[in-house]
C-alpha positions, 0 to 999 in steps of 0.5 A: 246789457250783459248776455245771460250765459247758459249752457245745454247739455247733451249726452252725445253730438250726433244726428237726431232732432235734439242735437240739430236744434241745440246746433241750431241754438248755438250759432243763431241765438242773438247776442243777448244769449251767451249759448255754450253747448256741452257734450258729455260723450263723442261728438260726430265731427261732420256736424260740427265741422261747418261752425265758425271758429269762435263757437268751437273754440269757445262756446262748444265743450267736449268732455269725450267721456265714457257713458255712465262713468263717474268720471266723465260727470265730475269732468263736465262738473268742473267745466260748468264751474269754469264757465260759471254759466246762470243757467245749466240746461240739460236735455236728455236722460243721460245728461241728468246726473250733471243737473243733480250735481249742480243742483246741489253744490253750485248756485247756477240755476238748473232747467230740464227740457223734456223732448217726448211724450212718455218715458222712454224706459225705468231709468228715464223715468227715474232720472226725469222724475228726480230733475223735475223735482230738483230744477228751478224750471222746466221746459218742454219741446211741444205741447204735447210734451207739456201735456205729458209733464201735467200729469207728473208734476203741478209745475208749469212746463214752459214750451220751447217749440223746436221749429226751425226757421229754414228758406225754402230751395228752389228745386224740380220736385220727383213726382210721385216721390216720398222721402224718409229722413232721419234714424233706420231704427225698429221705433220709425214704422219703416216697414210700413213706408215699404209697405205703402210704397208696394201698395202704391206701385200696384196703383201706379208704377212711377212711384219710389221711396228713398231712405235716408240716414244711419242705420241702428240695426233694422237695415237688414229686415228692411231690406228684406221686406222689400226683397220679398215685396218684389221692389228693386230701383224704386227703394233706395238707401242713402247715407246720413245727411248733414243738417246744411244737406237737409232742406236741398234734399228735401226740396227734390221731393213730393212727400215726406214719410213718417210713420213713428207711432211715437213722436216729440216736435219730429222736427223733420216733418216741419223742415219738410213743409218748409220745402214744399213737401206733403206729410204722410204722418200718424197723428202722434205727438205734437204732429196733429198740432201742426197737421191736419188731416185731408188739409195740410197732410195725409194722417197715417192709418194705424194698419197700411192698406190699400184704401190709403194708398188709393186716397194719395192716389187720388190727392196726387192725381189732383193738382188743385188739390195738392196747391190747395194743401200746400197753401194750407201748409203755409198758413199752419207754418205762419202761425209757428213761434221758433225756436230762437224767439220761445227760447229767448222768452223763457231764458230772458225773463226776469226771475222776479217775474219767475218767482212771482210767476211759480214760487220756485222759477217758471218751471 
């Protein structure tokens, strides 16, 4: 049988959940899938770099264009009409002028595959009310995304949930470790990873946390709460990490620490119960499907205090405890669908069945 051709667009290649998942998708989907990944602006190169030679050369398209300029949407234009894929695929507010275009001068069918649980600012509220009505289906990254998209559209959302199959590493885990993973930006509550961090060194001084990833400008103010908290070697900063480095950092950890008040999938809360480790999450978006608080996590509080910092105390102090919560962790992963198998139902099905289905595709 002929692969079905489709091609996901991104705004930019760089590190974030959305960009690791479509790396994923374009080096492990089954062949019944041609997946083309197309990139309007830059890609950061360290991502890409491990790919074999046939996805690059082939199947990964960079337009490396100026973001919000015409001229970079009529390039990428003219490369879909070149690989005349049967389904165009954006993820992402900036990449939505492209679906418009195709929308209304080709016959490729058009998806938008939205990734939160609000609208971020006016202009994706702009761009995703108008993808919405254009494309001939609709996607969403989690049920919580879903949720979300009900109350925009009488459309159905199809759930493509962004969990990511990973074996787990063999490594001696930190005790009383907690690790952050991901953007050092003003949204990801990391003033309050430091604060937990303080509480807990007042309990126990063993205690340390280590903050990956590139900084977008909130460094500095960190850096400082530390310095007036009175922390030195037990918080440090690293470098961003390459998604191969991801699950083998990760292993060498006790706890993982997110404490964004506004999420999607947070796919790395995922990886990390791959690797053994237990989440310290707030119960935002699509996190409180796959967590539960006092079994399978810690749920953040809205305020960091000491009466947290005592219940992981506690929880630490108790090995059967914490067995028992990671024996939960993998029952809650068990009963996780990937990515490759809903991506590969939503984009095979035949569009008989869609139009039966919905009228207009499933979206």
């Amino acid at each position: 049988m002929k692969p079905v051709k489709v091609m996901h667009v991104l705004p930019q290649i760089k590190i974030g959940g959305v960009e690791s998942a479509a790396l994923y998708l374009l080096n492990n989907l089954p062949s019944t899938i041609e997946y083309h990944l197309l990139c309007l602006e830059q890609v950061d190169q360290s991502l890409v770099d491990h790919l074999p030679e046939e996805v690059l050369s082939k199947r990964l398209h960079v337009i490396d264009g100026k973001r919000f300029s015409p001229i970079t949407y009529i390039k990428a234009f003219k490369r879909v009409k070149s690989v005349e894929p049967t389904w165009l695929i954006c993820s992402l507010w900036r990449s939505q002028p492209l679906l418009w275009l195709v929308a209304f001068f080709t016959s490729v069918s058009t998806a938008f595959i939205f990734h939160n649980n609000k609208f971020k600012h006016w202009a994706d509220r702009f761009s995703s009310k108008l993808s919405l009505k254009l494309c001939d289906k609709i996607c969403a990254d989690s049920n919580a995304s879903q949720e979300f998209l009900s109350k925009e559209t009488q459309r159905t959302a199809n759930i493509i949930n962004h969990y990511i199959a990973h074996d787990k590493v063999n490594a001696i885990k930190q005790p009383q470790s907690m690790v952050f993973i991901g953007r050092i930006a003003s949204n990801k509550g990391l003033d309050d990873a430091i604060k937990l961090l303080s509480f807990m060194l007042q309990l126990d001084d063993s205690w340390s946390l280590d903050i990956y990833g590139p900084d977008e400008g909130v460094k500095a103010e960190l850096v400082a709460l530390g310095e007036s908290l009175g922390l030195g070697s037990e918080l440090k900063y690293h470098n961003s990490l390459l998604p191969q480095q991801v699950p083998e950092t990760l292993a060498k950890f006790s706890y993982l620490i997110l404490p964004s008040k506004n999420e999607g999938m947070a796919m790395i809360v995922l990886e990390a119960m791959q690797q053994g480790l237990i989440p310290l999450v707030r119960p935002v978006g699509q996190i409180p499907s796959y967590t539960k608080d006092q079994h399978s996590a810690l749920w953040l509080p809205d305020e960091i205090d000491i009466s947290f910092a005592q219940r992981l105390q506690k929880l630490d102090n108790d090995l059967v405890q914490k067995q028992q919560v990671c024996s939960n962790i993998e029952q809650e992963l068990n009963s996780m669908p990937t990515i490759l198998c809903n991506f590969t139902q939503v984009f095979l099905i035949k569009e008989a069945d869609s139009v039966a289905l919905n009228g207009r595709g499933l979206g």
